[in-house]
C-alpha positions as CSV (number, residue, x, y, z in Angstrom):
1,X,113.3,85.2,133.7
2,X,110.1,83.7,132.2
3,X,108.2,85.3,134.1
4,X,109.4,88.0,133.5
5,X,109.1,87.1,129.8
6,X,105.4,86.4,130.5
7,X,104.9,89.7,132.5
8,X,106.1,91.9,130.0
9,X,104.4,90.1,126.8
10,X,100.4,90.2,128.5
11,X,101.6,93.9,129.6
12,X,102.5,94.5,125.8
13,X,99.9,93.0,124.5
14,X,97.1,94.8,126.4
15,X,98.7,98.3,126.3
16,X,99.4,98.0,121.8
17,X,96.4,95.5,121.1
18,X,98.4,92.9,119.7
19,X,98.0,89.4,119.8
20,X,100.3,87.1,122.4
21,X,101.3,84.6,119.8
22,X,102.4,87.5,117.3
23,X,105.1,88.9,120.3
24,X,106.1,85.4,120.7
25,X,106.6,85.2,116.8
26,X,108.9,88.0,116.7
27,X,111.3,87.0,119.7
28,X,111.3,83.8,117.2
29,X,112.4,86.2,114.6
30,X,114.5,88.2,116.2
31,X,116.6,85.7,118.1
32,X,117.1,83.6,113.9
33,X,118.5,87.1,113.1
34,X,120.6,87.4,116.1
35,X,121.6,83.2,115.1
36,X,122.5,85.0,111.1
37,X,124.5,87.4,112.7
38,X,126.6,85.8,115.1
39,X,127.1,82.6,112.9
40,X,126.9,84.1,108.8
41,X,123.8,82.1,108.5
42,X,120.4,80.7,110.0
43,X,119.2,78.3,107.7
44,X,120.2,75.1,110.4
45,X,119.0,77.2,113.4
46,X,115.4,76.3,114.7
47,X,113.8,78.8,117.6
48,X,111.4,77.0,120.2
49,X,109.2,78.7,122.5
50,X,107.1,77.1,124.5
51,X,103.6,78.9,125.0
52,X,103.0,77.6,128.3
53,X,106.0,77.8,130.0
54,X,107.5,80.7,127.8
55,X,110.8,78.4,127.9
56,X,113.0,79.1,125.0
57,X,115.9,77.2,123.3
58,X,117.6,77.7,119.8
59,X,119.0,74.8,118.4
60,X,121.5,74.4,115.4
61,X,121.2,71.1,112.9
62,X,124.5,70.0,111.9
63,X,125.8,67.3,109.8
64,X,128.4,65.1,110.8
65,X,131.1,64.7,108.6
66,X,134.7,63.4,108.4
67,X,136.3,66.9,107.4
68,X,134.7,69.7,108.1
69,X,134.7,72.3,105.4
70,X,131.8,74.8,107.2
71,X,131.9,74.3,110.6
72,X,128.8,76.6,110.8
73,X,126.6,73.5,109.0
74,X,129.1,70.8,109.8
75,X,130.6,68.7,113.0
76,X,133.3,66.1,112.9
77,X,132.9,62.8,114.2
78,X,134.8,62.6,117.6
79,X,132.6,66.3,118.2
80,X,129.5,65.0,117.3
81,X,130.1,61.9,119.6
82,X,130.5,63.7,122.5
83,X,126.7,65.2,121.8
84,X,125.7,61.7,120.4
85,X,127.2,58.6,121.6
86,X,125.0,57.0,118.7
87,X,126.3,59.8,116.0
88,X,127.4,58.2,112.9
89,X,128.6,60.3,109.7
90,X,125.8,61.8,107.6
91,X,123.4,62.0,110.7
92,X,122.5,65.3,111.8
93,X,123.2,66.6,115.2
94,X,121.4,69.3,117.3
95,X,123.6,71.5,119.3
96,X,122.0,74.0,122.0
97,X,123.3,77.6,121.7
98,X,123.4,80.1,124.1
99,X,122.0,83.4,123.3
100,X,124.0,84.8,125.8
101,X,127.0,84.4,124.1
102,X,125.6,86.5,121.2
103,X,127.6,89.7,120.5
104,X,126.3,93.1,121.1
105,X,125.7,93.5,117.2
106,X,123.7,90.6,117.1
107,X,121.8,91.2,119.9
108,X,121.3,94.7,118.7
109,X,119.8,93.7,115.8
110,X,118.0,91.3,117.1
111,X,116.1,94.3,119.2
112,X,115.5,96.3,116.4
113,X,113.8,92.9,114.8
114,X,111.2,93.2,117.5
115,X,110.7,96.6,117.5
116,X,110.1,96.6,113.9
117,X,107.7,93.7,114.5
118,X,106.1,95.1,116.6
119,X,105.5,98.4,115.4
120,X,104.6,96.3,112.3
121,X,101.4,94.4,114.5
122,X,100.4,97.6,115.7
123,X,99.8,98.9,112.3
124,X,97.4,95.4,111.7
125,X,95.9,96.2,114.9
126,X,94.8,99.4,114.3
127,X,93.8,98.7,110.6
128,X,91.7,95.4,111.8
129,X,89.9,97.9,114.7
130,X,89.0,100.7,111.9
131,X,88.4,97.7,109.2
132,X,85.7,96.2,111.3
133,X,83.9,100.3,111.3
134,X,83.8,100.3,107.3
135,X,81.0,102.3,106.8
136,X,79.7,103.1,109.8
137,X,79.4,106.2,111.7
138,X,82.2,107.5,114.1
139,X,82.9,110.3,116.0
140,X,86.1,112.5,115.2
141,X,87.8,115.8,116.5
142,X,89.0,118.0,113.6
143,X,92.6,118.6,114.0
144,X,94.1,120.0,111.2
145,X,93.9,121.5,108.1
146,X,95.5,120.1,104.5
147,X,94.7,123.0,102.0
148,X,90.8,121.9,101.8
149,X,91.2,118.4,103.2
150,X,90.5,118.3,106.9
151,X,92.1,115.6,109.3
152,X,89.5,114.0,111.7
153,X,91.1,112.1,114.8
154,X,89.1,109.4,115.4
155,X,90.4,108.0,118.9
156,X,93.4,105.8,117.6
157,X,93.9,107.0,113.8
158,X,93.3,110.1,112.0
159,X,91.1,110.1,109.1
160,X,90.8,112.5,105.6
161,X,87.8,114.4,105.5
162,X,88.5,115.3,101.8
163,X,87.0,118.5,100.1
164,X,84.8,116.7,98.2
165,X,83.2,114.4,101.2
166,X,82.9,118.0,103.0
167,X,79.3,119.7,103.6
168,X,79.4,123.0,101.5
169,X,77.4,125.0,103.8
170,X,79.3,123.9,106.7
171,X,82.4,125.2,108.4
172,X,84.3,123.1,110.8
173,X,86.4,124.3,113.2
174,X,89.7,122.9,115.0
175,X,88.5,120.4,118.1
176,X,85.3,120.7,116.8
177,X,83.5,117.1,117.4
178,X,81.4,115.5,114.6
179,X,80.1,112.3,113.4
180,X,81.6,111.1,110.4
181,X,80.9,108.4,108.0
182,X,83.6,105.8,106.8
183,X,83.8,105.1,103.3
184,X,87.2,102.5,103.3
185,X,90.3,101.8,105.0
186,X,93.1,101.2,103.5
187,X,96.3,99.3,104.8
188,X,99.7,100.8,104.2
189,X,103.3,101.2,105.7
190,X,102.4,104.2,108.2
191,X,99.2,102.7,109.4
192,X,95.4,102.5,108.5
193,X,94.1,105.1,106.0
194,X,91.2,106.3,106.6
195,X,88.7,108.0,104.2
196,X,85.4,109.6,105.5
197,X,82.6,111.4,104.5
198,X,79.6,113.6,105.8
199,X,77.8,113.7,102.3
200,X,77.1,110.2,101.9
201,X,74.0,109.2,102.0
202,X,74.2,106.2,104.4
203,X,75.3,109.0,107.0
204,X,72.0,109.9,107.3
205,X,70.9,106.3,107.6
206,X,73.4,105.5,110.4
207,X,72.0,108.1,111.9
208,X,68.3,107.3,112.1
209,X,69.7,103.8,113.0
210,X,71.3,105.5,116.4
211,X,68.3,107.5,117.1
212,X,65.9,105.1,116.7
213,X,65.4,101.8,118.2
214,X,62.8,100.6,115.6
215,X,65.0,101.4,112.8
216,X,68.2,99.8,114.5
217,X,66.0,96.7,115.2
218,X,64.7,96.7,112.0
219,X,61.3,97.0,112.7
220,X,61.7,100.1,110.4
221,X,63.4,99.8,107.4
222,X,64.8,102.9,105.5
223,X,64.4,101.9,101.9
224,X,66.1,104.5,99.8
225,X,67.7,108.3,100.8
226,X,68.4,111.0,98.1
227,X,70.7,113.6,99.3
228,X,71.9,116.8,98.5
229,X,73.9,117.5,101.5
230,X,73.5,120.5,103.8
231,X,70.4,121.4,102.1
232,X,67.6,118.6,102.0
233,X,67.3,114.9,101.9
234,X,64.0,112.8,101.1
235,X,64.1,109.2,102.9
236,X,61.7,106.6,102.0
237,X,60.7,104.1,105.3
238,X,58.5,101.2,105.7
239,X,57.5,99.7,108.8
240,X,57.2,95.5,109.0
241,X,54.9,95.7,112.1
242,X,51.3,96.9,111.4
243,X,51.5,98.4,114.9
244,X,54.6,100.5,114.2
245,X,54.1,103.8,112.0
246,X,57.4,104.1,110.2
247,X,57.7,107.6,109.8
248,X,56.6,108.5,113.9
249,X,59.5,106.2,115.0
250,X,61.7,108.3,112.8
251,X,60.3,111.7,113.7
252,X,59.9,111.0,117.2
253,X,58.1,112.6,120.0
254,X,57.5,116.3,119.4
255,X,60.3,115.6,116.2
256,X,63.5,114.6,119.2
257,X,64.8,112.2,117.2
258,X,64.5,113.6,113.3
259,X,65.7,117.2,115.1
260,X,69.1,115.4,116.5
261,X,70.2,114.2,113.2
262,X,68.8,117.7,111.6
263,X,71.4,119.4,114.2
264,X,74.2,116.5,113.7
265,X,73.9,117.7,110.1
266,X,74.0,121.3,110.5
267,X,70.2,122.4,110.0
268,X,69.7,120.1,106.3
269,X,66.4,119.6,106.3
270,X,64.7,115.8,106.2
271,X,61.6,115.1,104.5
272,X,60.4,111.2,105.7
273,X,57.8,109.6,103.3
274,X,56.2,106.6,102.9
275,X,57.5,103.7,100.9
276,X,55.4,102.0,98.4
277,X,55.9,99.0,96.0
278,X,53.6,101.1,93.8
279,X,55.5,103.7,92.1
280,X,52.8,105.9,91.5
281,X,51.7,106.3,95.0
282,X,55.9,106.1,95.9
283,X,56.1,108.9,93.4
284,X,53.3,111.3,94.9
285,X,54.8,110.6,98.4
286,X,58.6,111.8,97.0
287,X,56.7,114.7,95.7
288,X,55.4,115.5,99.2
289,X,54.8,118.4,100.6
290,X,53.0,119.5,97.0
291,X,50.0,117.7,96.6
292,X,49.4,115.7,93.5
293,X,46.1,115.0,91.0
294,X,47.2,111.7,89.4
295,X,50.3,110.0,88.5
296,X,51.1,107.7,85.7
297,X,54.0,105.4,85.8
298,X,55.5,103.4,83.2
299,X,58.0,100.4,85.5
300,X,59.5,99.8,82.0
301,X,60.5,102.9,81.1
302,X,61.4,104.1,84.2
303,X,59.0,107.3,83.5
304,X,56.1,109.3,84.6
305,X,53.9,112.1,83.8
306,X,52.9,113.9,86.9
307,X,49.9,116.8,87.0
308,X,49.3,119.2,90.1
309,X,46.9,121.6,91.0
310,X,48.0,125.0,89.2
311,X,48.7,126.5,92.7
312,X,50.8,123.4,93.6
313,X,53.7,123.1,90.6
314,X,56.1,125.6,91.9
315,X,56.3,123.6,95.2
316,X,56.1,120.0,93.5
317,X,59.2,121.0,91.3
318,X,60.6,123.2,94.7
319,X,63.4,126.1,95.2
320,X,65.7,125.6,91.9
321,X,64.0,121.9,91.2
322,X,64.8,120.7,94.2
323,X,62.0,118.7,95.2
324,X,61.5,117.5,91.4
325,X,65.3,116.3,91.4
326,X,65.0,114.6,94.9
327,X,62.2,112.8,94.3
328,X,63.7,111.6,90.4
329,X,66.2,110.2,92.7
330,X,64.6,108.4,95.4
331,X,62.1,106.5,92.9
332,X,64.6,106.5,90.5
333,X,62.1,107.5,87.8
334,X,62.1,110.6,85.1
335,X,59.3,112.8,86.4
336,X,57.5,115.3,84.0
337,X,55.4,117.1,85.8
338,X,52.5,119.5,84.3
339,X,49.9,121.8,86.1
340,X,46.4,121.2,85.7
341,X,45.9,123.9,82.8
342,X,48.5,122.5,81.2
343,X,47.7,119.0,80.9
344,X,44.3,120.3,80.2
345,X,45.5,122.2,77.3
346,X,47.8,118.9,75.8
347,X,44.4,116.6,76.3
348,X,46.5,114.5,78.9
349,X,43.5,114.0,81.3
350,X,41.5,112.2,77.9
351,X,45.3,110.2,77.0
352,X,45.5,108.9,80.3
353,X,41.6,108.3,80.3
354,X,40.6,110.0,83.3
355,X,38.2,113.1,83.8
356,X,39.4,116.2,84.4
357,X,38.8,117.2,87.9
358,X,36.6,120.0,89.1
359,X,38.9,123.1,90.3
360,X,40.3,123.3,93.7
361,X,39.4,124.8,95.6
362,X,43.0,127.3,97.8
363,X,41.5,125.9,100.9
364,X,42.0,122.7,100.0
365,X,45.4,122.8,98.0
366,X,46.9,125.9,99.8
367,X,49.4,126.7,102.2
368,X,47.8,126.5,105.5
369,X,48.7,123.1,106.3
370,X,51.7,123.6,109.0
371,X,51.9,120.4,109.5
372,X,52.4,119.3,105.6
373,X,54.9,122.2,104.8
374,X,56.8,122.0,108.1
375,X,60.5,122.7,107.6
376,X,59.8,124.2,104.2
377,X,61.4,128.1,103.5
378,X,58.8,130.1,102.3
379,X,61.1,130.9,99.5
380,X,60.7,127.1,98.7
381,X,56.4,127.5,98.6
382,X,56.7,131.0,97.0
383,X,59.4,129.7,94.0
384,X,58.4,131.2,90.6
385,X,56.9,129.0,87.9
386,X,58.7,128.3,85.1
387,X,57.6,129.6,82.0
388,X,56.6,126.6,80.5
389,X,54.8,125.6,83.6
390,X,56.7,122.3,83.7
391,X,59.5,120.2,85.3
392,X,61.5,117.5,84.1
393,X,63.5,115.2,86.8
394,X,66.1,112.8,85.3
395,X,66.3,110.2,87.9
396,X,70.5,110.8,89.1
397,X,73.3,108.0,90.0
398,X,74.2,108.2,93.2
């Protein structure tokens, strides 16, 4: 029988993922409610199970007394000296039931105890298993959908993919399999609940982590992201090795690894920059693929005035002022940024006490550079100018 016992627990166990000791805890529990139902009560009933031997025994404390008034808490004398040859009145005497003799009510309550507990230690389970994943990256299979909300199994659990955690430009499709971040898990009667998202920015960062060994070793460290999801994202890297060129490991031979998180993500296309603790260089790097004249940063202000070569501003503020808002976000500064003429025309190059550079020269500040405007439309190079020839980036909360 305890073998048996054993057998079927460790079977249990492996098959739902739930701890021995919490099994053994509800057979304790079940066998006190099948000791409330046979008797009335439980409070004198103890439940011993030994975790070696998987022996069991209930016992039930009574008090010896010289009339018995609750013969479920009491025992006479001349009873409790056939247990006790030492019992005395007011000692308490432990008499051994036998579950066997339980009724079938008791005993089918006392089932539906460790059902109940056990469907209850599944749920834990399964929220401690998707707990530990808190925002990291999974991989789901779209299964259904709720109006806009889309339910992602994720192995174990479903998960909500809600409308708003949803790329725009993207439509999933039923068994469709995607990588998913998780935002939080929640506990609650009917199991884990899961939230996820493929807008967040750390999606993209999981990513790079998986594709890249420097960046999962940290070798490579991504130091800030600014997404708009499904159409670009800027990332900032730094490398701590000398040896290491932080934004190689991320693009990867002949672009592998950038182009598996560009597909992952449905085409959104990935600008990688250089980090630097100086803003004004991190700020003409963010402003990257337009080339820049000078930049001046104010750290307290959290502002900077930015001038381009006249043939350069449509592309530094970018397709609707994308670029210009992408790069507000990644520094987190308020970018103004002016053409040449203009700052000419406000006297910014004798405010900032600089000369005013000779012209460029289209050569040297056009569009021939593939390599620089790689992955840019041509709708994004050829954008028209505003009128006033300027751009202003408020830096956004994520």
């Amino acid at each position: 029988m305890n073998n048996e016992l054993r057998d079927a627990l460790e079977i249990l166990g492996k098959e739902r993922n739930i701890p021995k000791e919490a099994l053994l805890k509800a057979i304790e529990d079940s066998l006190l409610t099948a000791c409330k139902n046979h008797f009335g009560k439980a409070e004198n009933c103890i439940v011993n199970i030994d975790r070696d031997t998987y022996e069991y025994n209930i016992i039930q404390k009574k008090t010896v007394v010289e009339n018995v008034t609750d013969p479920v808490m009491e025992i006479s004398l001349p009873d409790a000296l056939t247990i006790d040859r030492n019992a005395k009145l007011g000692d308490t005497v432990d008499i051994q039931i036998d579950s066997q003799k339980f009724g079938r009510i008791a005993t089918q309550n006392a089932k539906g105890v460790i059902v109940q507990k056990i469907r209850e230690e599944e749920r834990n389970s399964l929220y401690r298993d998707f707990f530990e994943h808190e925002h990291e990256v999974m991989t789901g299979v779209v299964q259904r959908f709720f109006g806009k909300n889309v339910s992602v199994n994720l192995g174990k659990a479903d998960a909500i993919l809600s409308e708003s955690e949803q790329i725009k430009t993207e439509t999933l499709k039923p068994n469709q399999r995607i990588k998913v971040y998780v935002l939080e898990v929640k506990n609650n009667p009917r199991g884990p609940r899961i939230s996820v998202s493929r807008t967040h920015p750390d999606l993209v960062k999981k990513l790079f982590e998986q594709e890249s060994s420097e960046v999962r070793d940290g070798i490579v460290e991504i130091m800030a992201i600014a997404r708009e999801a499904g159409s670009r994202t800027k990332m900032a890297v730094v490398s701590h090795d000398e040896n290491v060129d932080p934004v190689g490991a991320c693009v990867g031979v002949n672009g592998t690894r950038v182009n598996s998180v560009v597909d992952e993500l449905g085409g959104e296309k990935i600008d990688i920059i250089n980090w630097d603790d100086n803003p004004a260089y991190l700020i003409e790097n963010a402003l990257s693929p337009a080339k820049v004249i000078v930049v001046v940063a104010d750290e307290d202000a959290k502002e900077a005035e930015v001038i381009v070569p006249d043939n350069q501003l449509s592309l530094a503020i970018g397709k609707e002022g994308q670029n210009a808002r992408l790069a507000a976000k990644l520094t987190g500064f308020k970018i103004d940024i002016k053409s040449e003429t203009q700052a000419q025309e406000l006297g910014l190059f004798d405010e900032f006490g600089i000369s005013s550079p000779a012209s460029y020269e289209e050569e040297d500040y056009g569009y021939e550079d593939d390599e620089m405007y790689e992955g840019y439309d041509e709708e994004d190079i050829e954008a028209e100018e505003p009128e006033d020839m300027s751009s202003e980036a408020e830096s956004e909360e994520e």
